[in-house]
N, C-alpha and C positions, 0 to 999 in steps of 0.2 A: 281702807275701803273707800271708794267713793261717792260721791252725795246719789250717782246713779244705781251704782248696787244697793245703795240704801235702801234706794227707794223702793227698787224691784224685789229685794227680799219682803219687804215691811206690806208690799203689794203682794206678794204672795201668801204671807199668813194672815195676810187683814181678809183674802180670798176663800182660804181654808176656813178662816173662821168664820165667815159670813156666811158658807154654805152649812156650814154647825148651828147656825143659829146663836153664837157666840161672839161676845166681842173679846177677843182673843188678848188684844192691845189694852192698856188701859193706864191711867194716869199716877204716878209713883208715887208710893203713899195710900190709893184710895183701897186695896186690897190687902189684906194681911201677906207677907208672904206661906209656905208652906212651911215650913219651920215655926214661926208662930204660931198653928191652929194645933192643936190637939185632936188627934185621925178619931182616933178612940171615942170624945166627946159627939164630933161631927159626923161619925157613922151611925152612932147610935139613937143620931135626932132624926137620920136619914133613911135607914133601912125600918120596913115593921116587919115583925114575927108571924102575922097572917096575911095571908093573898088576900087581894081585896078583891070583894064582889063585883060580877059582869063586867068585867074587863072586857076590852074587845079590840079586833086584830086591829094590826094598820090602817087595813082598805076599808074595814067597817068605823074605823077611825074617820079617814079620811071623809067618807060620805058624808058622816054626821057633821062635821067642819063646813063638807062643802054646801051641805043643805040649807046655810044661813047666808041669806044675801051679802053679798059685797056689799060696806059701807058706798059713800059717794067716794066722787075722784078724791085724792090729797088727803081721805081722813082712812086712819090705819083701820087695820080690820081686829075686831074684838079679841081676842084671847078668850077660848071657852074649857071650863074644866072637865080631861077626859081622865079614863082609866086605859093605859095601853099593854096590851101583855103582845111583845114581840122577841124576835133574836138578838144578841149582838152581831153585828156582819156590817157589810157596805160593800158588797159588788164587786170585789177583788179589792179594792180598799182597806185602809186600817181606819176600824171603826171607832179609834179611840183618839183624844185630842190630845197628846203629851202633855201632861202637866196642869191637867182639866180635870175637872169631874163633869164630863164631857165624852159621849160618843153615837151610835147609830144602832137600831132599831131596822130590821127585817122583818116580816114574815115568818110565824111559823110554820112552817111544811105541815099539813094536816094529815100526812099518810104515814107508814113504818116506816120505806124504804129510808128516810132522813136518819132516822134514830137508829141505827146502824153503827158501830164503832169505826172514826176513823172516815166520815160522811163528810164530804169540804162539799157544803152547797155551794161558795166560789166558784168550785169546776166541775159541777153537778149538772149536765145540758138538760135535763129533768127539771132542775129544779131553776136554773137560770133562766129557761120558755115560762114557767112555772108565773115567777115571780114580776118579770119583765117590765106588768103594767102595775106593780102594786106600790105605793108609796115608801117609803125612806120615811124616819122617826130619827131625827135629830134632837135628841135628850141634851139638858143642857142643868147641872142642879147652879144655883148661884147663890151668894150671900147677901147678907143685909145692906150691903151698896150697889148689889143688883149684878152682879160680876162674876164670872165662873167662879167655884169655889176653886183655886190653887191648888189642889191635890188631886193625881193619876186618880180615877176612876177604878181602874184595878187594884190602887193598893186601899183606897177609901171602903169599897164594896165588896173587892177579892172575886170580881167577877174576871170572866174570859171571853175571847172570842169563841160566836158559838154558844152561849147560855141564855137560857132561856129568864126575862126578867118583868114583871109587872111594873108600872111606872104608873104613878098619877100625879096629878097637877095641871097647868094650863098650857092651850095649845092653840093656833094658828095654824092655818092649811090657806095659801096665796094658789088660785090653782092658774094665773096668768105666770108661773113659775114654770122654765122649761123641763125639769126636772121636779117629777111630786116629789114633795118636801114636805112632811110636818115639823113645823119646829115648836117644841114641848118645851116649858120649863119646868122643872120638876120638883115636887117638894116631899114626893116618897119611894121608896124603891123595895119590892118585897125578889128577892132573888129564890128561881126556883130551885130545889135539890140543894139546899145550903143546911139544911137543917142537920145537924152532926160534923159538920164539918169544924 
């Protein structure tokens, strides 16, 4: 392979994971790999047993981010802690980050029609007009060097595209971004309809 596809790949997932809120890349050595962590220990420090109180959607997310002035030029903007209750999904997109515990936050549909068996909000024109202007939640959980945790999201939490999930921890919303974006980092996950499972 050459130093140019190198680079276009490496430019491609340093892209993916920049719009995740993730740094995707990272220096060998500073993250355990996924074989080293124990799923078992780290779900269990991850997921809690109760929903947590006043969650609130995306776009009521978003406002409350956006209601806090912009720092000055060149200084980052704060990280404020929310409570987010949204979908997994991404717009025709895979909301998940292979190999992350890492993925994307929609909207919940606030009507029946969604809850329907067998409902792809993806190719829902209802719900895609629906949704249009409302922000993306780019969930990101990390470890203690600051790094996505190395383990699928799905086999960590056992969740799916399409599930309904509560997420708190700290958040950022840049709204000079052409696409709203919150990007979350997370330090809890209460998944909805798990209970028996």
């Amino acid at each position: 392979m050459s130093r140019i596809e190198t680079t276009r790949r490496c430019g491609r997932h340093w892209l993916l994971a920049g719009w995740l809120g993730a740094v995707a890349m990272h220096a060998a050595g500073l993250v355990a790999s996924a074989a080293e962590l124990n799923v078992a220990v780290v779900r269990q420090q991850l997921i809690v047993a109760q929903e947590p109180a006043n969650a609130l959607s995306p776009t009521a997310t978003k406002q409350k981010l956006a209601a806090t002035p912009l720092p000055a030029a060149g200084k980052p903007i704060v990280p404020q802690a929310v409570v987010v209750a949204g979908r997994i999904g991404a717009r025709g997109m895979e909301p998940f980050l292979e190999n992350k515990a890492s993925f994307v936050l929609l909207e919940i549909p606030a009507d029946d029609h969604a809850q329907k068996p067998g409902h792809d909000a993806d190719n829902c024109p209802f719900c895609k007009k629906r949704t249009a202007n409302s922000p993306m939640v780019a969930v990101q959980f990390v470890g203690e060097d600051k790094q996505p945790i190395p383990i699928d999201a799905r086999k960590l939490f056992g969740v799916v595209k399409g599930q309904d999930v509560v997420i708190s921890g700290m958040a950022v919303f840049d709204p000079k971004l052409a696409i709203p974006v919150i990007q979350l980092t997370a330090n809890s996950i209460y998944v909805r309809g798990m209970a028996g499972r």
